[in-house]
C-alpha positions as a printed Julia matrix, in Angstrom:
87×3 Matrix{Float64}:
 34.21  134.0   106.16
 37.03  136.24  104.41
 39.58  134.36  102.69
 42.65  135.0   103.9
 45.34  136.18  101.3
 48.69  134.67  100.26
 50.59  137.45  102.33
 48.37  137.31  105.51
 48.93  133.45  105.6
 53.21  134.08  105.36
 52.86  137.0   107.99
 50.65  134.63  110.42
 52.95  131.33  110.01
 56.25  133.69  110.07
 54.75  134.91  113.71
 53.51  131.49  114.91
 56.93  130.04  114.06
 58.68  132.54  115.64
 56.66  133.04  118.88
 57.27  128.54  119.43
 61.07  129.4   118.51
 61.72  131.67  121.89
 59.26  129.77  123.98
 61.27  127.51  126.82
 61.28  123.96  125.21
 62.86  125.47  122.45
 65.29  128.21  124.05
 66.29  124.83  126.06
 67.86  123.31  123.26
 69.31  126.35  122.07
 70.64  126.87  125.93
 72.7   122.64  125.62
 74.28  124.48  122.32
 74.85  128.14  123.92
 76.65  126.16  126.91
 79.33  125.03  124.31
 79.42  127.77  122.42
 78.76  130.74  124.38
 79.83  133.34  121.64
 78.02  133.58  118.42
 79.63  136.88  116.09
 80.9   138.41  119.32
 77.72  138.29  120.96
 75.89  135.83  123.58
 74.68  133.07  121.58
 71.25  133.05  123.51
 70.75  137.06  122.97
 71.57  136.45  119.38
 68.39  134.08  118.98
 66.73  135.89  120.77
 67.28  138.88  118.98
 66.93  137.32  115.77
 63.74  135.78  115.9
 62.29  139.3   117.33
 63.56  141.23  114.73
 62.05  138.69  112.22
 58.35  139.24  114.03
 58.87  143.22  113.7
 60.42  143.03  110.18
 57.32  141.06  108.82
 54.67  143.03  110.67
 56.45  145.46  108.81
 56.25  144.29  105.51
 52.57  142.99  105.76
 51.46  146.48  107.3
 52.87  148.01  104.06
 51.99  145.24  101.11
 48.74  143.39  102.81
 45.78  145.79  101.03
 43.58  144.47  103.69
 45.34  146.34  106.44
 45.63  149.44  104.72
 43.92  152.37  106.17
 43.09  154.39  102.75
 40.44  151.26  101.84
 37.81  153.43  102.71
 37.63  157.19  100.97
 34.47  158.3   102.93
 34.45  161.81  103.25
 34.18  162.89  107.32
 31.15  165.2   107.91
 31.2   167.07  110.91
 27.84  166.09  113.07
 25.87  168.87  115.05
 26.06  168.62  118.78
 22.68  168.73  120.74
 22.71  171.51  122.96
C-alpha cells in the first residue's frame, strides 16, 4: 500500500470536512442562525456557507492538482510509438 503524502492527507480531510459541513444536520444549525440573521456581507447567510465551503473544495483540488507530485501527469516521460494497424 502507497503511503499517502502530507498534502494528499490535507486535500482529503479539507474535502471530508467540507462535504459533512453542507450536509443537512449541519446546514440545520446554520439555518436556527440564518433565521436571525438572514444577511451575512449583503448576501443570504445560507448562500454564503454554502458558497464558502464550495469554493474551499475547488480551491484545494486546486492546489493539490498543482503541488501533489503524485497527481501530476509528466511522472511518466515514455515516448508514444505509433502501433501498426492489422489490415
Amino acid at each position: 500500500m502507497k503511503k499517502f503524502s502530507s498534502g494528499e492527507i490535507a486535500f482529503y480531510v479539507i474535502i471530508a470536512i467540507s462535504l459533512v459541513m453542507v450536509n443537512p444536520p449541519i446546514l440545520g444549525l446554520i439555518n436556527s442562525y440564518a433565521i436571525e440573521n438572514p444577511l451575512t456581507f449583503r448576501l443570504p447567510t445560507l448562500w454564503v456557507w454554502l458558497q464558502f465551503w464550495y469554493a474551499l473544495m475547488i480551491v484545494s483540488f486546486l492546489v493539490s492538482a498543482i503541488r501533489i507530485k503524485r497527481w501530476s501527469c509528466y511522472q511518466d516521460n515514455k515516448a508514444i510509438e505509433p502501433e501498426e494497424r492489422g489490415r
